[in-house]
N, CA, C and O atoms as a Tripos MOL2 file, in Angstrom:
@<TRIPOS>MOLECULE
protein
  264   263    66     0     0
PROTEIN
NO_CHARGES

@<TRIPOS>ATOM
      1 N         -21.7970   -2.2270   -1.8770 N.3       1 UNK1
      2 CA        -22.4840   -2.1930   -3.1500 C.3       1 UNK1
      3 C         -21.8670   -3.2600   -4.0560 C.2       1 UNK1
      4 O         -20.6480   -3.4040   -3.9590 O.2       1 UNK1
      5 N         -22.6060   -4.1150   -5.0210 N.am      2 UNK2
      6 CA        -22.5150   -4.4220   -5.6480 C.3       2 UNK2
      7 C         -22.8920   -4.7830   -6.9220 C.2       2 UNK2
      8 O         -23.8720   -4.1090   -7.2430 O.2       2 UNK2
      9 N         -22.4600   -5.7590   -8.0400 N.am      3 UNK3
     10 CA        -23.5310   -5.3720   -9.1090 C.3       3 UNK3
     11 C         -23.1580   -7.1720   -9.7600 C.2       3 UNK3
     12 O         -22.3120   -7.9180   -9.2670 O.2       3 UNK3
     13 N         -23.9140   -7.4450  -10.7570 N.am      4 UNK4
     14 CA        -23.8530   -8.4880  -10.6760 C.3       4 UNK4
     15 C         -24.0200   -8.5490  -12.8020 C.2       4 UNK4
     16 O         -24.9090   -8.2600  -13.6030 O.2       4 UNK4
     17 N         -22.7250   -9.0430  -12.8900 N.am      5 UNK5
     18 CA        -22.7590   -8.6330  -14.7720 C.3       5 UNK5
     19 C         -22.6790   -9.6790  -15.4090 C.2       5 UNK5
     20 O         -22.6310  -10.7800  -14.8620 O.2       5 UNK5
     21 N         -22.6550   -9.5110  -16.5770 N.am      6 UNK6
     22 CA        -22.6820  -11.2340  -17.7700 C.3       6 UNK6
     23 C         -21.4660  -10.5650  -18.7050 C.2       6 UNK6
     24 O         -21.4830   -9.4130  -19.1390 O.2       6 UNK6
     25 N         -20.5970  -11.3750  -18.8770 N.am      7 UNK7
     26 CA        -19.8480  -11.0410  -19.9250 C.3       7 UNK7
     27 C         -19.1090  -12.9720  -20.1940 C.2       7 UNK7
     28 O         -18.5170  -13.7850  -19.4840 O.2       7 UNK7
     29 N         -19.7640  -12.9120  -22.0360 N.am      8 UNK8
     30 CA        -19.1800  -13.9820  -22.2270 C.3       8 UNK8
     31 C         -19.8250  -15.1260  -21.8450 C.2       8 UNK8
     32 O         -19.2690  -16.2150  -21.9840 O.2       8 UNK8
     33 N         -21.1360  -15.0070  -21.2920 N.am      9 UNK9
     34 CA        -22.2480  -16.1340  -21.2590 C.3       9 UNK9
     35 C         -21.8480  -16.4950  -19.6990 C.2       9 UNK9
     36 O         -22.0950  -17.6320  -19.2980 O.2       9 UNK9
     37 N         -21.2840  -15.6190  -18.8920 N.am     10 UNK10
     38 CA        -20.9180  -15.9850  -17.5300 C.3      10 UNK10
     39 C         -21.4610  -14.6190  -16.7940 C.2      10 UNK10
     40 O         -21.7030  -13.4810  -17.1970 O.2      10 UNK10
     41 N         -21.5380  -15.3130  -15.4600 N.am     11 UNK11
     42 CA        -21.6810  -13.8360  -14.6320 C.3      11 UNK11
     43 C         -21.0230  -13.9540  -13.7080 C.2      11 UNK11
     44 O         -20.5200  -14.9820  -13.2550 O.2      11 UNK11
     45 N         -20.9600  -12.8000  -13.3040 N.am     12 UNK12
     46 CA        -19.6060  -12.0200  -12.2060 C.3      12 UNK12
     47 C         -20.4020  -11.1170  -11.1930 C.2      12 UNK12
     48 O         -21.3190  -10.3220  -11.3960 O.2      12 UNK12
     49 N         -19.7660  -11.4890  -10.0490 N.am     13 UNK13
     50 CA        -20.3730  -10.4800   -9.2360 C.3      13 UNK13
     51 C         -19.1250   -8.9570   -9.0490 C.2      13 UNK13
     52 O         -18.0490   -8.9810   -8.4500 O.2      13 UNK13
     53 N         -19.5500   -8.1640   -9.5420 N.am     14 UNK14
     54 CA        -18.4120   -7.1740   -9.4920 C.3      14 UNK14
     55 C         -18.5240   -6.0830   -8.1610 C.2      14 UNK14
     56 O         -19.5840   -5.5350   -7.8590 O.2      14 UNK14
     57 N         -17.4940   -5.9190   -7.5750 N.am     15 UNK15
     58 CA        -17.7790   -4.9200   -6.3850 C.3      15 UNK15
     59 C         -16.9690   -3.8030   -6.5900 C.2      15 UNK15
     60 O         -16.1370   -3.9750   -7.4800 O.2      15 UNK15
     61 N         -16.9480   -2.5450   -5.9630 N.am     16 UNK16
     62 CA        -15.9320   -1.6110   -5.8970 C.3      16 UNK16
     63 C         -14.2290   -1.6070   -5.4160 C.2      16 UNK16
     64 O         -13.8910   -1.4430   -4.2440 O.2      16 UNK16
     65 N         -13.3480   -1.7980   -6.4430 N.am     17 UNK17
     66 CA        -12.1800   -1.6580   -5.8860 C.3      17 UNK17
     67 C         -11.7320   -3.5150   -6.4060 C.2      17 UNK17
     68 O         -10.6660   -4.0150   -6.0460 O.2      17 UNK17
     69 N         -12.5140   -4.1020   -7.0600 N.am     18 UNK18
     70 CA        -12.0660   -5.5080   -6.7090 C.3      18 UNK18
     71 C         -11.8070   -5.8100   -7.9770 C.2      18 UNK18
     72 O         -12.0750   -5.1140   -8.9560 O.2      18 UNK18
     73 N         -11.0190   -7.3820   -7.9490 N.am     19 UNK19
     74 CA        -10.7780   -7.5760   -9.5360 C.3      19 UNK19
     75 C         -11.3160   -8.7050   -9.8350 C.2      19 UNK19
     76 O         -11.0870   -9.7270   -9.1880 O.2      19 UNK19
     77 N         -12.1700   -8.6520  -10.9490 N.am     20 UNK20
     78 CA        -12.7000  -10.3040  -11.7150 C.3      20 UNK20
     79 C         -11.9880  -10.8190  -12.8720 C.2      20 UNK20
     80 O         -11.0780  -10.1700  -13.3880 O.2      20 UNK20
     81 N         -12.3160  -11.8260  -13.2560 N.am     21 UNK21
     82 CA        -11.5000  -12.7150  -14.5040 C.3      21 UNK21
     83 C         -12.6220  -13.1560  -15.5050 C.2      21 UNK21
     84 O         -13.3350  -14.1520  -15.6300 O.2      21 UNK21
     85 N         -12.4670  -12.0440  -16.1200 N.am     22 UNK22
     86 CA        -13.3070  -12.7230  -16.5840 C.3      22 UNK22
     87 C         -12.4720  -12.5550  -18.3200 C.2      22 UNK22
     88 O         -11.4310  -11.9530  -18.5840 O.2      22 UNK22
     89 N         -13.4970  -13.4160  -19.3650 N.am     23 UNK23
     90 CA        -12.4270  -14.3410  -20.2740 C.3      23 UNK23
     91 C         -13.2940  -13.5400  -21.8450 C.2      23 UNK23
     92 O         -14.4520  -13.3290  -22.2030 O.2      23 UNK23
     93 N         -11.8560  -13.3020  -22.4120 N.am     24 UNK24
     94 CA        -11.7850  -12.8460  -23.7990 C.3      24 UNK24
     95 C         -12.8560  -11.3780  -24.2360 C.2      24 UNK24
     96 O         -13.8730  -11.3480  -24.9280 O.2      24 UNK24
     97 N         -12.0170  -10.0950  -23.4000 N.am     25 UNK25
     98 CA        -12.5890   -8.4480  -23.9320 C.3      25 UNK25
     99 C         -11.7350   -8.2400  -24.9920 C.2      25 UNK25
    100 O         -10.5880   -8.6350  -25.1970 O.2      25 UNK25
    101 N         -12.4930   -7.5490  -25.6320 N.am     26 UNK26
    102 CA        -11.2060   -7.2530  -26.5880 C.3      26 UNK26
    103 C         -10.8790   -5.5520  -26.0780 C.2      26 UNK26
    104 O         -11.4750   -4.5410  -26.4500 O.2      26 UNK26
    105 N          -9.9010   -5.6490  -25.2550 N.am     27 UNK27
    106 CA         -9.3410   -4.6960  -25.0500 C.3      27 UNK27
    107 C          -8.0090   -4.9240  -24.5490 C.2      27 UNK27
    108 O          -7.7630   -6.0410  -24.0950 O.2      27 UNK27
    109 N          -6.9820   -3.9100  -24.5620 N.am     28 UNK28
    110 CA         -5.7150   -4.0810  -24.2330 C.3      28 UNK28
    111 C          -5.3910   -3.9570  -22.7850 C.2      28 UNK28
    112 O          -6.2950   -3.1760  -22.4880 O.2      28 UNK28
    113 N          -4.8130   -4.1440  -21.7760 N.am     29 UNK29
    114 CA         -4.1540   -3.7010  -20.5290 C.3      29 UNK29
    115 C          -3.8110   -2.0970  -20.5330 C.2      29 UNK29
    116 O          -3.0160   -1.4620  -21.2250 O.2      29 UNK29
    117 N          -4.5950   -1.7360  -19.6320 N.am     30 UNK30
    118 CA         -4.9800   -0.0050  -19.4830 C.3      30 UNK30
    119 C          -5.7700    0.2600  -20.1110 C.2      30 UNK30
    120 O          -5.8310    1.4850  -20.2150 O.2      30 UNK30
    121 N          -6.4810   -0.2280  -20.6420 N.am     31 UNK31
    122 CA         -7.7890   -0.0570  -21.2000 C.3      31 UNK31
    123 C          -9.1600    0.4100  -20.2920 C.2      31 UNK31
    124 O          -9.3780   -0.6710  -19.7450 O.2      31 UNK31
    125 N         -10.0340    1.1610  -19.8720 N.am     32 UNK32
    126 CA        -11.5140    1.1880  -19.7480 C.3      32 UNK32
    127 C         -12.2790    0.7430  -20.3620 C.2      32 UNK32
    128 O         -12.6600    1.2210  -21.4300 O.2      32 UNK32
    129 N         -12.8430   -0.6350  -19.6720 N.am     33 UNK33
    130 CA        -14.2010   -0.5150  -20.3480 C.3      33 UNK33
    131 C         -15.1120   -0.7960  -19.5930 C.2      33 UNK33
    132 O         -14.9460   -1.0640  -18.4030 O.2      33 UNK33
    133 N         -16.8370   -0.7630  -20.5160 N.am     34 UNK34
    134 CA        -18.0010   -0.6510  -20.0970 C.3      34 UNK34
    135 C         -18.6910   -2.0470  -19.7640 C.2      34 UNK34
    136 O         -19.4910   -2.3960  -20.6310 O.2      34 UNK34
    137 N         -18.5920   -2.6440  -19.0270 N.am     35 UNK35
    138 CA        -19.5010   -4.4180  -18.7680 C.3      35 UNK35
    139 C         -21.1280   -3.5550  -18.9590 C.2      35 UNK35
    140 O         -21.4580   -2.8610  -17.9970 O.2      35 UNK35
    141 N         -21.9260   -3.6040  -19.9580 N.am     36 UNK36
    142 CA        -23.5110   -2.6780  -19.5090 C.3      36 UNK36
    143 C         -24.6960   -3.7280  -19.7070 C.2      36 UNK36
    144 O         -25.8330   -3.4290  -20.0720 O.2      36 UNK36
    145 N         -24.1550   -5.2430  -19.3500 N.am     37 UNK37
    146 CA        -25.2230   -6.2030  -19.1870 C.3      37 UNK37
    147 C         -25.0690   -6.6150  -17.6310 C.2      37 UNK37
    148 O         -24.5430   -7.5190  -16.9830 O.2      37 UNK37
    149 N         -25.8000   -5.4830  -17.4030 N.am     38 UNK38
    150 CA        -25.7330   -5.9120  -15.3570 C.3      38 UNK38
    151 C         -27.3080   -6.2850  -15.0780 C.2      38 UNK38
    152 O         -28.2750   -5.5710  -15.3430 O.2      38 UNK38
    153 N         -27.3150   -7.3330  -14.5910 N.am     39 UNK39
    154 CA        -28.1120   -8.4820  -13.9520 C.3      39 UNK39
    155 C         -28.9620   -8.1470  -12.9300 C.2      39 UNK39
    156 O         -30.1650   -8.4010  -12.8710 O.2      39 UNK39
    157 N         -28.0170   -7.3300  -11.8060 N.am     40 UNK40
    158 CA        -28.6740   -6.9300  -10.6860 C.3      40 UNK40
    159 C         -27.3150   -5.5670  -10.2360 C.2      40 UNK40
    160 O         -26.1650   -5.3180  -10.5980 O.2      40 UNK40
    161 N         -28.3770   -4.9550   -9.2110 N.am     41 UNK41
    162 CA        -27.3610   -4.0270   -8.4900 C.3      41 UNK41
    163 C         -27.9400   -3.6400   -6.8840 C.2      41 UNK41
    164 O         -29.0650   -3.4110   -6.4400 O.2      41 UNK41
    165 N         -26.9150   -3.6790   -6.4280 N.am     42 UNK42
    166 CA        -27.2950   -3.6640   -5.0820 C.3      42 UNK42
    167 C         -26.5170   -3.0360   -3.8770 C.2      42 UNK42
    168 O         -25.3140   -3.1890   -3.6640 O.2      42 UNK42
    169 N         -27.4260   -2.2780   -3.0970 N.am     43 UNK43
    170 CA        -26.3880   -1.3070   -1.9480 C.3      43 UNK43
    171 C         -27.1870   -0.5080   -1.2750 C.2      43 UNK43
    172 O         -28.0850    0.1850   -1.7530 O.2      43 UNK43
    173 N         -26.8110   -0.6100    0.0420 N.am     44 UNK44
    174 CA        -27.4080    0.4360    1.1210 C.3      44 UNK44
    175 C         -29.0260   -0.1160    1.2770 C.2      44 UNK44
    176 O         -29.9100    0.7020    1.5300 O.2      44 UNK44
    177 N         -29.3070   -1.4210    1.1230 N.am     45 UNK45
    178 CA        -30.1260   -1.9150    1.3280 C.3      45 UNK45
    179 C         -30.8300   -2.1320    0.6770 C.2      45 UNK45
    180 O         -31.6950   -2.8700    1.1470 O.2      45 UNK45
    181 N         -31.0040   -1.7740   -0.5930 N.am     46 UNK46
    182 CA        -31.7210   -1.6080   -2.3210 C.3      46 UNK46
    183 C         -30.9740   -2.6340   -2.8410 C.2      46 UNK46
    184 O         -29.7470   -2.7310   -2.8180 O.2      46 UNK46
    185 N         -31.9990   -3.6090   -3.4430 N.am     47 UNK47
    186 CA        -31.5140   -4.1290   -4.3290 C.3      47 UNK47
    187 C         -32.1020   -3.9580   -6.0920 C.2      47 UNK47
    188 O         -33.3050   -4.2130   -6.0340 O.2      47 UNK47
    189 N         -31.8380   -3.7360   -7.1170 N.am     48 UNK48
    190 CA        -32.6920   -3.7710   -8.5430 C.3      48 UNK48
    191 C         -32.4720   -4.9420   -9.4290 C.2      48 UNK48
    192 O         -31.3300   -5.2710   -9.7510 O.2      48 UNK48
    193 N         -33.5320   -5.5860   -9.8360 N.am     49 UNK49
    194 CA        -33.1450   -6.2450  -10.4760 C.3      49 UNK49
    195 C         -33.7970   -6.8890  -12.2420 C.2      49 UNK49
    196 O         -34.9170   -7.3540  -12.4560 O.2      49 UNK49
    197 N         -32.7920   -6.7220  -13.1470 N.am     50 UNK50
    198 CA        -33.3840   -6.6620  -14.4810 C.3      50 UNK50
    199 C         -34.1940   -7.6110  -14.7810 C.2      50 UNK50
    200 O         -34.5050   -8.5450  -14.0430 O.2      50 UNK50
    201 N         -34.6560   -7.3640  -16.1350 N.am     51 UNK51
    202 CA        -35.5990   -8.3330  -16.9140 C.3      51 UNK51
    203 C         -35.5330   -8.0320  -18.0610 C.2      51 UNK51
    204 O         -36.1480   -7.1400  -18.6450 O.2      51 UNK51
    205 N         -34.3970   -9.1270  -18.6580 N.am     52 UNK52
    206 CA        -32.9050   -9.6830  -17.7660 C.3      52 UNK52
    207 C         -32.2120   -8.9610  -17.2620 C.2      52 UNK52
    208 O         -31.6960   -9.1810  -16.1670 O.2      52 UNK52
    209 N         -31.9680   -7.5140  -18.2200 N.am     53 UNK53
    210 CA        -31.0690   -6.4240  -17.8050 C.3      53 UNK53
    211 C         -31.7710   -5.3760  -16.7630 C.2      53 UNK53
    212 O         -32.9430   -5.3120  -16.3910 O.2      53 UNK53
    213 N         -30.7110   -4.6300  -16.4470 N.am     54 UNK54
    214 CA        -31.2950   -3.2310  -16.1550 C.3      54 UNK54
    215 C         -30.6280   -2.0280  -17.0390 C.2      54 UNK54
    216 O         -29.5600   -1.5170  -16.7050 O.2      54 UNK54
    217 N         -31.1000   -1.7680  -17.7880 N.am     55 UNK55
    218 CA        -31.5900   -0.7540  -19.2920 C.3      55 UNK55
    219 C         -29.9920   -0.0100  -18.8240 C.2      55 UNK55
    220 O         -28.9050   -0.2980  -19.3240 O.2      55 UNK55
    221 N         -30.3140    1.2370  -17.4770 N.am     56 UNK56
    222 CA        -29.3300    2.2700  -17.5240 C.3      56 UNK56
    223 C         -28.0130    1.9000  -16.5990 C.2      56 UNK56
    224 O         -27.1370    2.6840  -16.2350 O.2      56 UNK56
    225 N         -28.0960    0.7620  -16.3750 N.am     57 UNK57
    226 CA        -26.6500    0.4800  -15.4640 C.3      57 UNK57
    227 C         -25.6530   -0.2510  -16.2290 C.2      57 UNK57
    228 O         -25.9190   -1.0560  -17.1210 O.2      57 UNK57
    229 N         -24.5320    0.0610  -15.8450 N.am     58 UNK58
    230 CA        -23.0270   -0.1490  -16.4780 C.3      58 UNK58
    231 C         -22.0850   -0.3960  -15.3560 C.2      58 UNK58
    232 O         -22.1290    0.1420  -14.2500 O.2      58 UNK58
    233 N         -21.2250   -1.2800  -15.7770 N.am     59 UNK59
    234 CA        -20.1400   -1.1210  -14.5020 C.3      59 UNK59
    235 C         -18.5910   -0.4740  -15.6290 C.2      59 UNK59
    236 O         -18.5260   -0.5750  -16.8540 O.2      59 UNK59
    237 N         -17.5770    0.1280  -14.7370 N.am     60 UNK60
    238 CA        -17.0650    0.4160  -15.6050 C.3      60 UNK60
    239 C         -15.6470   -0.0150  -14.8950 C.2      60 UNK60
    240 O         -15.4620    0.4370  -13.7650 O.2      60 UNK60
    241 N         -14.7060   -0.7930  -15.4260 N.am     61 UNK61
    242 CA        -13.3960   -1.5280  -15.1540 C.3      61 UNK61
    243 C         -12.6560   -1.3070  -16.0550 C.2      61 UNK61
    244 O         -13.0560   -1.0050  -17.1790 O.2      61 UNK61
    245 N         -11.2060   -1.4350  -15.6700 N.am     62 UNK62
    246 CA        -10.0070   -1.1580  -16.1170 C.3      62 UNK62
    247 C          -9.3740   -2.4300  -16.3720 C.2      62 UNK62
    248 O          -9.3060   -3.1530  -15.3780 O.2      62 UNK62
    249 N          -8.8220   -2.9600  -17.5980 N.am     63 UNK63
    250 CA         -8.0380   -4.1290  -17.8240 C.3      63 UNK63
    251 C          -7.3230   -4.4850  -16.9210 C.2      63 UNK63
    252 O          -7.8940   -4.2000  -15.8680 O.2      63 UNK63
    253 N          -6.1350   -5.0770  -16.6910 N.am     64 UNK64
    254 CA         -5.2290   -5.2140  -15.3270 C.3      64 UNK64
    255 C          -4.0990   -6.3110  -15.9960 C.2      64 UNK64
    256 O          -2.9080   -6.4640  -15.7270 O.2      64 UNK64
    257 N          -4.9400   -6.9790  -16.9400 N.am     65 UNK65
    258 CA         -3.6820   -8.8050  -17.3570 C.3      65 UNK65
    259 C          -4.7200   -8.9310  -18.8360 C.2      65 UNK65
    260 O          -5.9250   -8.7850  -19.0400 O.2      65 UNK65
    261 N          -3.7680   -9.2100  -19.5200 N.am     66 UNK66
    262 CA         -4.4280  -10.4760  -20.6360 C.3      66 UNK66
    263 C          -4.2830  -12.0360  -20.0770 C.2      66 UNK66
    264 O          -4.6980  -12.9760  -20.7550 O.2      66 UNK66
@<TRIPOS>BOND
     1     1     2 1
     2     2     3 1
     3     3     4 2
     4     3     5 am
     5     5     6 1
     6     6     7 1
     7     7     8 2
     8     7     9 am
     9     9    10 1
    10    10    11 1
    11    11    12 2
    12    11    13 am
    13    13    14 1
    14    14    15 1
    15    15    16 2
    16    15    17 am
    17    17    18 1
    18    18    19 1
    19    19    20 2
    20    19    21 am
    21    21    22 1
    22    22    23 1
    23    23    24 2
    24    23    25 am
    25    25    26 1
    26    26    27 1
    27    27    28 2
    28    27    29 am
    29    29    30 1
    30    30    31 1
    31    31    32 2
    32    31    33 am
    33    33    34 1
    34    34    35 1
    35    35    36 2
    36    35    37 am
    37    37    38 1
    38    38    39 1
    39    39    40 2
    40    39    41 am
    41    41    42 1
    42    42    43 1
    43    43    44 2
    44    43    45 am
    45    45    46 1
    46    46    47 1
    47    47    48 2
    48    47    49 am
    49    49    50 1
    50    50    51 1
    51    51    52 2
    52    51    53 am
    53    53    54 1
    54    54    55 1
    55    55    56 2
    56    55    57 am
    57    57    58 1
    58    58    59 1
    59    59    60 2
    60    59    61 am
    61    61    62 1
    62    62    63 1
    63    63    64 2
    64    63    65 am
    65    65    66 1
    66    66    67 1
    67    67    68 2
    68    67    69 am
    69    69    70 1
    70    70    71 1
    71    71    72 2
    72    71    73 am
    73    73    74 1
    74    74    75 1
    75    75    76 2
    76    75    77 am
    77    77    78 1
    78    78    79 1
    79    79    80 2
    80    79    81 am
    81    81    82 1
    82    82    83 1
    83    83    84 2
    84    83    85 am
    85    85    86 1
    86    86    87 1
    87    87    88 2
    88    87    89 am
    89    89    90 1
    90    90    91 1
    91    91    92 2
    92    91    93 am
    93    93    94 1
    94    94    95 1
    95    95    96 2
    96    95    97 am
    97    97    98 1
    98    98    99 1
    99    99   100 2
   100    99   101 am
   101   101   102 1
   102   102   103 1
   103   103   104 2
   104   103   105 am
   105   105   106 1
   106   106   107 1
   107   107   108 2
   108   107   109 am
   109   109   110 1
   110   110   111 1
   111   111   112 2
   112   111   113 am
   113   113   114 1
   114   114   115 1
   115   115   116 2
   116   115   117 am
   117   117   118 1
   118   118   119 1
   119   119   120 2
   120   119   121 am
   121   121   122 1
   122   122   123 1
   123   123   124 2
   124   123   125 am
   125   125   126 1
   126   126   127 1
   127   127   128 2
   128   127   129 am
   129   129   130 1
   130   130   131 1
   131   131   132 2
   132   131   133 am
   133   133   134 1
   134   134   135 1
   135   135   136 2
   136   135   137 am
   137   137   138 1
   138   138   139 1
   139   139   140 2
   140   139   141 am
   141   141   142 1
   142   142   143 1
   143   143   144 2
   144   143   145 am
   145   145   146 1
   146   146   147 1
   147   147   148 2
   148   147   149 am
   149   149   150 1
   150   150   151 1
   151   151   152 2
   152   151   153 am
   153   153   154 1
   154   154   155 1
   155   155   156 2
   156   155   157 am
   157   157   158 1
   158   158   159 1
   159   159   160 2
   160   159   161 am
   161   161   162 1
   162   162   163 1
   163   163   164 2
   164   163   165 am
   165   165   166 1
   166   166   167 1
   167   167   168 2
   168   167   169 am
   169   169   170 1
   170   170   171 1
   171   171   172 2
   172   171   173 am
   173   173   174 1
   174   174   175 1
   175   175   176 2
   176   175   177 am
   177   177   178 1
   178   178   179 1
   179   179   180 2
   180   179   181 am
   181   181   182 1
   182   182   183 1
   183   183   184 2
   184   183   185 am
   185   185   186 1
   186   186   187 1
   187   187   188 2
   188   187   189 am
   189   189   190 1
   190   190   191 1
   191   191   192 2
   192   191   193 am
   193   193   194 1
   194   194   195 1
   195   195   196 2
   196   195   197 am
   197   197   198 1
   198   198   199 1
   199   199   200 2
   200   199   201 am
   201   201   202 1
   202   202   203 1
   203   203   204 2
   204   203   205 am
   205   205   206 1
   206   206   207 1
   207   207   208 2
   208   207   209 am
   209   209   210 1
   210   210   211 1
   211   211   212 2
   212   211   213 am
   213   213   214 1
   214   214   215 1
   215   215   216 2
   216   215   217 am
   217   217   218 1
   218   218   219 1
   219   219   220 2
   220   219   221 am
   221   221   222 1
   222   222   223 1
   223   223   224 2
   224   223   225 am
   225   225   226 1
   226   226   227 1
   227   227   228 2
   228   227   229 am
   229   229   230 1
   230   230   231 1
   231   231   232 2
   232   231   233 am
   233   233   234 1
   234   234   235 1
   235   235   236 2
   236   235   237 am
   237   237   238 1
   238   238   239 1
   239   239   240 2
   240   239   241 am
   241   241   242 1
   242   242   243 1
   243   243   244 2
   244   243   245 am
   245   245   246 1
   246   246   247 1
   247   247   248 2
   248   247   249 am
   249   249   250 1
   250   250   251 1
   251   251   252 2
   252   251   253 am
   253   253   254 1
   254   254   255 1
   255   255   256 2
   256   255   257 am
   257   257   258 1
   258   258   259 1
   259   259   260 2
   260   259   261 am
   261   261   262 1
   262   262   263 1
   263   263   264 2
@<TRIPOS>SUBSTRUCTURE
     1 UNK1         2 RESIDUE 1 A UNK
     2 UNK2         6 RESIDUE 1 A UNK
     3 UNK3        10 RESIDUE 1 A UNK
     4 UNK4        14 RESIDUE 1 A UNK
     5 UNK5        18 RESIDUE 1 A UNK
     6 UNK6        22 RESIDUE 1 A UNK
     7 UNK7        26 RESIDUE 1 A UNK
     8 UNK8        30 RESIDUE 1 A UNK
     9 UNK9        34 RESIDUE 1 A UNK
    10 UNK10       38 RESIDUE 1 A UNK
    11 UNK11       42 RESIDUE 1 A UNK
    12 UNK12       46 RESIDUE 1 A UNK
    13 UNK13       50 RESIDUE 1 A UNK
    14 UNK14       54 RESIDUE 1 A UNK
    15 UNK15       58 RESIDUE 1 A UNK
    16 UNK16       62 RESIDUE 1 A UNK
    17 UNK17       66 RESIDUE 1 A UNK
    18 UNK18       70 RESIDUE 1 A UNK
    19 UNK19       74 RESIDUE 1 A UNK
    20 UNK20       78 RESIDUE 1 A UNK
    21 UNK21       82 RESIDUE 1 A UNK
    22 UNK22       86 RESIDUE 1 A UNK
    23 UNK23       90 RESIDUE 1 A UNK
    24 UNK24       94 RESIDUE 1 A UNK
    25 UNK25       98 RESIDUE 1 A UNK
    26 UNK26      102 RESIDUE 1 A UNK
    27 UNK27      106 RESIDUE 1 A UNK
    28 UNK28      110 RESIDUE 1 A UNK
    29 UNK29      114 RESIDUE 1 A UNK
    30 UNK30      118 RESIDUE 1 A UNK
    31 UNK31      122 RESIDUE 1 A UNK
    32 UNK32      126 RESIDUE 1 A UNK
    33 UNK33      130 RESIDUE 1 A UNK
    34 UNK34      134 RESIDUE 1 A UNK
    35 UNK35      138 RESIDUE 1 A UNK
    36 UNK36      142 RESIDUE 1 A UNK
    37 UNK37      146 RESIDUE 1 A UNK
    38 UNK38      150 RESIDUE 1 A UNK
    39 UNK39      154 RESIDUE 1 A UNK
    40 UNK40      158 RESIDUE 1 A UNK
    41 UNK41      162 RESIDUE 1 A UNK
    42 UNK42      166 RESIDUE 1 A UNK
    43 UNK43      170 RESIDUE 1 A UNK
    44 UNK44      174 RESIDUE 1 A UNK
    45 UNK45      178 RESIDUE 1 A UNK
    46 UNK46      182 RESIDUE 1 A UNK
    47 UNK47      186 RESIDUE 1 A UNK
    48 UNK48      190 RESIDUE 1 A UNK
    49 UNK49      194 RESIDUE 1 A UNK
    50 UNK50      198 RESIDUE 1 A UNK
    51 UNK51      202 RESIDUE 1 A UNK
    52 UNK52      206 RESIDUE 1 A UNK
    53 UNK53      210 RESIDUE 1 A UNK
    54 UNK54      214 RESIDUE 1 A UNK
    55 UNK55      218 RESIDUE 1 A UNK
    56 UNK56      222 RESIDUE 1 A UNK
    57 UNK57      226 RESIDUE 1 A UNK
    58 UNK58      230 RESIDUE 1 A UNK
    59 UNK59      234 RESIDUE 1 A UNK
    60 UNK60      238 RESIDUE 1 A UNK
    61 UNK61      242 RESIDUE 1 A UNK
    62 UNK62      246 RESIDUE 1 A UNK
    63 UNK63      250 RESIDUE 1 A UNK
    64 UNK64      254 RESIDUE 1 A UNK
    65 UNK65      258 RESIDUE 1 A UNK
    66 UNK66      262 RESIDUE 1 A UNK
């Protein structure tokens, strides 16, 4: 599965368990947060994909580094 997000005028393909870089959240290290401009999502053979967004999907990641 994967999902495919915009943060910061960039996109990321985000997967389960993995880490992206992506540039300037305002959140601290140990932080949760919500990426909820996802692009596309995809798994188990389904793929969805927005226009631009898709309304009810979110990915949800944990800080790791400033």
């Amino acid at each position: 599965m994967y999902a495919i997000v915009e943060s910061g005028g960039k996109q990321y393909k985000a997967t389960p368990g993995a880490t992206i870089d992506v540039e300037r959240l305002d959140a601290e290290v140990g932080q949760a947060v919500e990426l909820d401009r996802v692009l596309v999502v995809a798994g188990d053979g389904h793929v969805q994909v927005g226009h631009p967004l898709l309304e009810y999907a979110k990915v949800l990641a944990t800080v790791v580094t400033l």
